[in-house]
C-alpha positions in Angstrom: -96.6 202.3 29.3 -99.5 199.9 28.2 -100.3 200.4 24.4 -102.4 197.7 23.7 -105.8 198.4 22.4 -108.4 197.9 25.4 -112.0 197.0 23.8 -114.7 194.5 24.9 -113.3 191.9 22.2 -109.3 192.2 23.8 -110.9 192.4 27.5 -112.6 188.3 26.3 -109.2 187.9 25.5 -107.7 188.6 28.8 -109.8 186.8 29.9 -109.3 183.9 27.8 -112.8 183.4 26.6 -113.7 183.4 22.6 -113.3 186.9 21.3 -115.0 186.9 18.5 -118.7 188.9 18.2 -120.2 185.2 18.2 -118.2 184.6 21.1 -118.9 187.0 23.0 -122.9 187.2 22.3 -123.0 183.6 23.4 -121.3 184.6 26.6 -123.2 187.4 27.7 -126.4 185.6 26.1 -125.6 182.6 28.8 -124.5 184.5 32.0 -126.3 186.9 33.5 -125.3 189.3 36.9 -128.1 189.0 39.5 -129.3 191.9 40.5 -127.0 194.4 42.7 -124.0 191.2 42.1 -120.7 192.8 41.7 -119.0 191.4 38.0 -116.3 190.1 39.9 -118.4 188.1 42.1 -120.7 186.0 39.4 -119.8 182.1 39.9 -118.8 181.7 36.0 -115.8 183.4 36.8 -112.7 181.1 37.7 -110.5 182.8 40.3 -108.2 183.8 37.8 -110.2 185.7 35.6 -112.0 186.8 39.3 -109.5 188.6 40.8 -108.1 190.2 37.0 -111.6 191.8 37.2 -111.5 193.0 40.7 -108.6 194.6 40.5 -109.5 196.3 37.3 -112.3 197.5 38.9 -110.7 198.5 42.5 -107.4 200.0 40.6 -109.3 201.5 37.8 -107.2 200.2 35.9 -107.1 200.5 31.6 -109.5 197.8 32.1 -112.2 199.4 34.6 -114.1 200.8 31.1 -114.4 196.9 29.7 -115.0 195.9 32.7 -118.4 198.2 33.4 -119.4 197.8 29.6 -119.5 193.7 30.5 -121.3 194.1 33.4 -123.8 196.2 31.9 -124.2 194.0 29.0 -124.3 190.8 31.7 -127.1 192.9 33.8 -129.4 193.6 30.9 
């Protein structure tokens, strides 16, 4: 059983991107999701942190929540 504590902070960490609120508002204030572009599909993904997100997504996985909250906040 998974206990960790999923947030938008430990999903940046999964993803091994700075975690911090600075961090992360730098990220999403640099990358944006064209329109109708799946999360997993944005070119500043690696293929690593790619396919972690697609399958999070596709397996709605303890993930899938992080995931939608980043793409919404990467669509604004």
């Amino acid at each position: 059983m998974d206990t960790s504590h999923h947030s938008l902070s430990a999903l940046f960490d999964q993803l091994g991107l700075p975690s911090d609120k600075n961090g992360i508002e730098r990220f999403v204030t640099n990358n944006r999701l064209a329109v109708g572009q799946p999360l997993p599909d944005a070119p500043f993904w690696n293929k690593a942190q790619s396919a972690f997100l697609r399958d999070a997504l596709l397996e709605d996985s303890d993930w899938a929540e992080e995931a939608d909250e980043l793409a919404v906040l990467l669509s604004k």
